[in-house]
N, C-alpha and C positions, 0 to 999 in steps of 0.2 A: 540724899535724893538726887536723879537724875536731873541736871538742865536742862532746858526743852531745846528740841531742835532749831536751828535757824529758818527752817520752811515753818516749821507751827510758828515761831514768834512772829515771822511775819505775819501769819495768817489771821493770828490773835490780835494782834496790831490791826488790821485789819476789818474781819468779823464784828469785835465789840462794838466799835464806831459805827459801823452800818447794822448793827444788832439795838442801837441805842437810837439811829437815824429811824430804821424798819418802825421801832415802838413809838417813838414822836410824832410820824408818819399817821399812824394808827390812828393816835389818840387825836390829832388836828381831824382826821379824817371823821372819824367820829362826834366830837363836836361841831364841825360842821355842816354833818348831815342831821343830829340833831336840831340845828339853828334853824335851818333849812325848813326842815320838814315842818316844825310847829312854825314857824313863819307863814308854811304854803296853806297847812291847816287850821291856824287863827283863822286866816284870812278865809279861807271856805266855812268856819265859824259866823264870821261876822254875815258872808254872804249867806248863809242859814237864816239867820235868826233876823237881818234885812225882810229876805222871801217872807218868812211865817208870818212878820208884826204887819206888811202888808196885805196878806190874805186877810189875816183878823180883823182890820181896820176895816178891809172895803166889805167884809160881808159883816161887821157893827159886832164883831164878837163870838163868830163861829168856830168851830174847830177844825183844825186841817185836814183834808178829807185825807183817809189812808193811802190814798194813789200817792199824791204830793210825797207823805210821807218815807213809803216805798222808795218812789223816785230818787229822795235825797238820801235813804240809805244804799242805796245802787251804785249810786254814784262818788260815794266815800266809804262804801262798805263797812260802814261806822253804824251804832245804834243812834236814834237821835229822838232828846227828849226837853221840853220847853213848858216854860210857863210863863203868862204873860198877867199883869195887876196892870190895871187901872189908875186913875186920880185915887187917893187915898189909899194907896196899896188894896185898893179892891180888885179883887181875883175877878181874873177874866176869861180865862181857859187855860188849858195846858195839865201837866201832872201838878198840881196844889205842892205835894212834899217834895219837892227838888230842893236841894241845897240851896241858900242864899251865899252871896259873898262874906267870906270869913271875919270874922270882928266886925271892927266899927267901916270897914271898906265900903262905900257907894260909889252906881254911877253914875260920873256928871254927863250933864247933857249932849250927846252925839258922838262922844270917847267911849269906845268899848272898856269893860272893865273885864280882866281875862284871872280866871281862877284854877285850883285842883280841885276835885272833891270828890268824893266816895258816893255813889248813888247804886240800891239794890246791888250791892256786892259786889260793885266794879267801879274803877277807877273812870272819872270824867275829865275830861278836858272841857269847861264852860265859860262861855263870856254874858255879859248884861250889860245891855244897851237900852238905855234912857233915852226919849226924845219925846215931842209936844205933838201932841192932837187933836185937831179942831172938826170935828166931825160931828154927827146930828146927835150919835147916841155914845160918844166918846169925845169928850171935851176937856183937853190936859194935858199933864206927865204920864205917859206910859212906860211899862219898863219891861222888858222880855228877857227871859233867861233861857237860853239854851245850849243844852249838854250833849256833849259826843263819846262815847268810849274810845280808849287810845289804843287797843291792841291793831290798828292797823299802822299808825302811825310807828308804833315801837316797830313792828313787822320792817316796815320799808326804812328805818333806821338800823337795823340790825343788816338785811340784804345790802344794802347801801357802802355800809362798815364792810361787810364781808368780800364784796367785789373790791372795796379798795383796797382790805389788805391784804387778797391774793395776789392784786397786781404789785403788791409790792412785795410779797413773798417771794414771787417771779423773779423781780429784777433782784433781788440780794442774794437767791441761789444761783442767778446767771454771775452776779460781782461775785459770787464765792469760786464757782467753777472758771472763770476767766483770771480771779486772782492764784488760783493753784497753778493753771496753765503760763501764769506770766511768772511768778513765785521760782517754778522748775525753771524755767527757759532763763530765764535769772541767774539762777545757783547753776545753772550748764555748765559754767566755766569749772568751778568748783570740784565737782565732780569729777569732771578732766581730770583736775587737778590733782585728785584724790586717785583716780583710775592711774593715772602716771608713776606714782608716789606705790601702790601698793604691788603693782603689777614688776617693779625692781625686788633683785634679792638685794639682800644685807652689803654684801657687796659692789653693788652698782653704783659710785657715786660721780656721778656723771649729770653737768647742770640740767636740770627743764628748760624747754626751750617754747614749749608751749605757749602760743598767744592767746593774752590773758585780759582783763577789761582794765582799766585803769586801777580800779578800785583794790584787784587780785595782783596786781603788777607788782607792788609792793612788796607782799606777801612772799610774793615767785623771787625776787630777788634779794630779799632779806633769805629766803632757804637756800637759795645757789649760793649764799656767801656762805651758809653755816658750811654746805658740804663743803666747799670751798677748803675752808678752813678745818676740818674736819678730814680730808684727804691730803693735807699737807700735817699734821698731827699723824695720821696711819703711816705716810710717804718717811718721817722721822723715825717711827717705831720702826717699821720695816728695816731701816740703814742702821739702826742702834742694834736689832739683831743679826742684821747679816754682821755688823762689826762684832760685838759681843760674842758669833759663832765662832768667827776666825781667831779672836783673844783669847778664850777659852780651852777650844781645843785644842788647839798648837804645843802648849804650855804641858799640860796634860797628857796630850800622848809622849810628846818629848819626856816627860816624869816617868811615865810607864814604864816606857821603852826602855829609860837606863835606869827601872827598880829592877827588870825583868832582866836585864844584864848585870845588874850587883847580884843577881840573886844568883846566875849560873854561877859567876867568881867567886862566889863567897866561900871559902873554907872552914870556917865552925858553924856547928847547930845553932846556937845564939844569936849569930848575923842571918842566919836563914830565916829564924822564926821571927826576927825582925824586917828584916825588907820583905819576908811572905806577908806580917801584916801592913806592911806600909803600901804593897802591893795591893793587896785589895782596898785598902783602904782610895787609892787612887784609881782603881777600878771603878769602885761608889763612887769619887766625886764625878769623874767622867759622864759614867750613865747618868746623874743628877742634872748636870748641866748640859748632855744631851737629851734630856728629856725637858727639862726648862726651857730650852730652847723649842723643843717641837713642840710644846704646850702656846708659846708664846704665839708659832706659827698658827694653828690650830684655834687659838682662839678666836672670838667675835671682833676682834681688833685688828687682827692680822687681814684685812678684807684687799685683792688682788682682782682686777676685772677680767684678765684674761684667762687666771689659773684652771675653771673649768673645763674638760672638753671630753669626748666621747672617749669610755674608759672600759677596757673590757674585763670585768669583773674576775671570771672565769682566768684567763691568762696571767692577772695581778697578785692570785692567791695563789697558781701554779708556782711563778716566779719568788716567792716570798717565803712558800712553804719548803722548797728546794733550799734557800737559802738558810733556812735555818736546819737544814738535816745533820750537816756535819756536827753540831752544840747538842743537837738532840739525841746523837750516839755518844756521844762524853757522857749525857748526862743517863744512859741506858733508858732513854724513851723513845717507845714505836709511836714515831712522827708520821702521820699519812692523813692523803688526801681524797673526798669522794664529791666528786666536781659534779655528777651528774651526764643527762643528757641536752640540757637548756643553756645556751649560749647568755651569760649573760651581763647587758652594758648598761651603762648608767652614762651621765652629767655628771663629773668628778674632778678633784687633784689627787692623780695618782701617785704624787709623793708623799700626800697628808694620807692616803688609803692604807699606803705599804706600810706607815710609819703605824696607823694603827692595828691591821690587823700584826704586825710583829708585837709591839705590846699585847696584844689576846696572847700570843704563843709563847711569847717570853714569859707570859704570868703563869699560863701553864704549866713549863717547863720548869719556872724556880719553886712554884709549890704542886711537886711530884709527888709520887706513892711510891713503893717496888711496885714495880712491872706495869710502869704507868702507861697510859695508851692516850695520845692526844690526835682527834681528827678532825680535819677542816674543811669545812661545809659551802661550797655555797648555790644559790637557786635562788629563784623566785616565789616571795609568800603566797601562801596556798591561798589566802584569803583575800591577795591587794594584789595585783595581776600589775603592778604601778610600784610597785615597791620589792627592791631585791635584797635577799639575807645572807649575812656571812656568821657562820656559827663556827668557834671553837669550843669543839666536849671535851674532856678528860675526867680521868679515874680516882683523881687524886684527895683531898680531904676535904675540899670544897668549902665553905665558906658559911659562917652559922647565922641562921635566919636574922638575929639582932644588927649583922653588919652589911646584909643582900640589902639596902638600900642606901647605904652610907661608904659604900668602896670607890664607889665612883667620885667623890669627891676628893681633894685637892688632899694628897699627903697623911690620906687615913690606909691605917694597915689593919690587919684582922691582930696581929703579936708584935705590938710596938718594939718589944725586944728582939725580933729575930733581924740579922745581920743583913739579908738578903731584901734586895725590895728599900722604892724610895716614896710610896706612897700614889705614884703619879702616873703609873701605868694603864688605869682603867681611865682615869681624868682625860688622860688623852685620848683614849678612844669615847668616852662621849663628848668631848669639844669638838671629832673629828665628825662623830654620827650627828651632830647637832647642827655642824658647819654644810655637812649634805643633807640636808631636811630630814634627817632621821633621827634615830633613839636605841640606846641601849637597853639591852634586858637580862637581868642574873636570873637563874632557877638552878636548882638541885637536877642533876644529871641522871641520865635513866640507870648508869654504869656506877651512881653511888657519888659520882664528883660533882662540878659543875661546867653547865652549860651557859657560854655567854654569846646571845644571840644581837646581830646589830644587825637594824632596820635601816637599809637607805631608798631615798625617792627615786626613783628613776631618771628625773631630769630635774633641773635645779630654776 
């Protein structure tokens, strides 16, 4: 599973807490408007059922006329229903079957006593208020009960809830959108950092210089030490192969040179066919350890800041194709070249270019047909107007589909036994097509051989 990014964890760090703050928020808000409300509507309870026990008293036990009634449901938009008994719980008016207070509950004298109760199918809010009458036709304990429906009360608790936790909807989508905006402006550095870092080819190992916040500063100079240290490791390889070149080959040609003079002195068959194969044999190690050497140049290690520069494709394969004419009439192969009418240049090292497309031609040449025909191509892909092709075709016996993806690797051959060939021919031409942002491609050739087609970027 993927890690979350460092903008989400912020964010999450973040959001939860004011996701947890938002619901706290809520629920206070809500019980408060709860507390609230039935506090404000007791209290227009009690001032109810005050009003009615006085009506009742001064007119000795009348009912409340429907105007009064009216009036106080207008005014709380509540339904409102009462009953009021006398000294010995003698009924006095009002609706008789109203709910009493639950269990053994009464009210003492001048304390309201506040209830729930169920009356015709709807929930009541009621209180019962006890208090003393001294009156002509009312002399006593009297006790009044009166009931309010609660759907308005819920109503303006619910409205109440809703305004509060839009405002605070509000405020945690603005801390959301101010947290992403400060979040980014944040990670800016970062980014730089990353824009710096990605926008280098493989070869640029050259410090960041980028000012950075404290916190990245660290970061910046622990990777300037890596490259650091990292360009002093390449700076070693580099001088082990330029040494390694000059050791090598000196030795070797020197060996050559006097097999190929024992060979002209030699007077019997038996020393001929002897220094012939000591002859080639030092032919092989030669081409092995110059191509070990150009592998080594070649590869992701060998990395040179300067070696790039405008390389004209067209004039590189003229040059290289020429060169190798005179080996290609020894070898009775029509060498030619069809360059086109498109000029074409790239971001290059033109001595890793030469070195690869001669391995193309070299491969050709050693695995010939009779009357082989080798020609070198190059243009601009018809499809990437950004990317330019160097194609070697030939005639020859081409290469069997089980090995077209396994040639290009390090010292694989199609005939382990055959004398010719060290494996490392095609290697170097995709270390070289990989080293200029491109890729190699084997196919079966329209002429029955193969064609080996290299894709390079235009600029690097």
């Amino acid at each position: 599973m993927r890690p979350l990014s460092l903008r989400r964890r912020l964010l999450l760090w973040l959001i939860v807490p004011l996701g947890i703050m938002a619901v706290a928020l809520v629920t206070e808000a809500y019980l408060s408007a709860r507390a609230s409300t039935e506090k404000v509507h007791d209290e227009l309870l009690v001032a109810t059922a005050l009003g009615i026990s006085e009506h009742v008293v001064g007119t000795d036990g009348d009912l409340v006329p429907s105007e009064i009634m009216a009036l106080l449901a207008t005014s709380t938009n509540e339904k409102t229903y009462y009953l009021i008994t006398g000294p010995d719980n003698a009924f006095l008016t009002g609706f008789s079957d109203l709910p009493l207070p639950p269990g053994d509950q009464q009210a003492e004298g001048g304390i309201p006593l506040f209830y729930n109760a169920v009356y015709q199918g709807q929930n009541m809010r009621m209180v019962a208020l006890r208090f003393l009458v001294a009156e002509r036709s009312i002399n006593g304990w009297m006790e009044i009960h009166v009931a309010k429906t609660t759907g308005n009360r819920k109503a303006f608790i619910l409205d109440a809830v809703t305004r509060s936790a839009t405002r605070i909807l509000i405020v945690v989508a603005l801390a959301v959108v101010f947290a992403w905006v400060a979040i980014g402006r944040g990670l800016a550095p970062l980014e730089t950092l990353r824009g710096a870092i990605t926008r280098r080819s493989f070869h640029d190992l050259r410090p960041i210089t980028h000012q950075m916040p404290d916190e990245v500063e660290d970061l910046v100079i622990a990777l300037n030490q890596l490259l650091k240290r990292l360009r002093k490791s390449i700076d070693g390889s580099q001088q082990f192969i330029a040494d390694a070149s000059h050791q090598l080959r000196t030795p070797l040609s020197a060996l050559q040179a006097q097999t190929e003079i024992a060979l002209q002195k030699s007077a019997s068959d038996e020393e001929r066919v002897v220094l012939g194969n000591l002859l080639t044999e030092t032919q092989k190690a030669s081409r092995l350890a110059n191509q070990l050497l150009s592998l080594a140049k070649a590869g992701p290690q060998a990395m040179v800041e300067t070696e790039f520069q405008t390389t004209d494709l067209t004039e590189l394969a003229k040059r290289v194709t020429e060169s190798w004419v005179r080996r290609s009439i020894d070898h009775k192969v029509d060498l030619g070249m069809d360059a086109g009418d498109a000029t074409v240049v790239i971001e290059g090292n033109s001595t890793l270019l030469e070195e690869m497309l001669s391995n193309l031609i070299d491969n050709a040449l050693r695995y010939r047909s009779p009357n082989a025909i080798v020609t070198v191509r190059v243009a601009w892909d018809d499809d990437d107007e950004t990317t330019a092709v160097i194609e070697v075709e030939d005639n020859g016996p081409g290469i069997p589909t089980s090995y077209i993806n396994r040639v290009t690797d390090r010292f694989v051959r199609v005939d382990e036994r055959a004398s010719e060939g060290c494996g490392l021919g095609l290697a170097i031409v995709r270390e070289v097509a990989e080293r200029h942002g491109g890729s190699i491609h084997l196919q079966p050739a329209a002429s029955g051989g193969l064609l080996a087609k290299v894709r390079l970027a235009r600029s690097i």
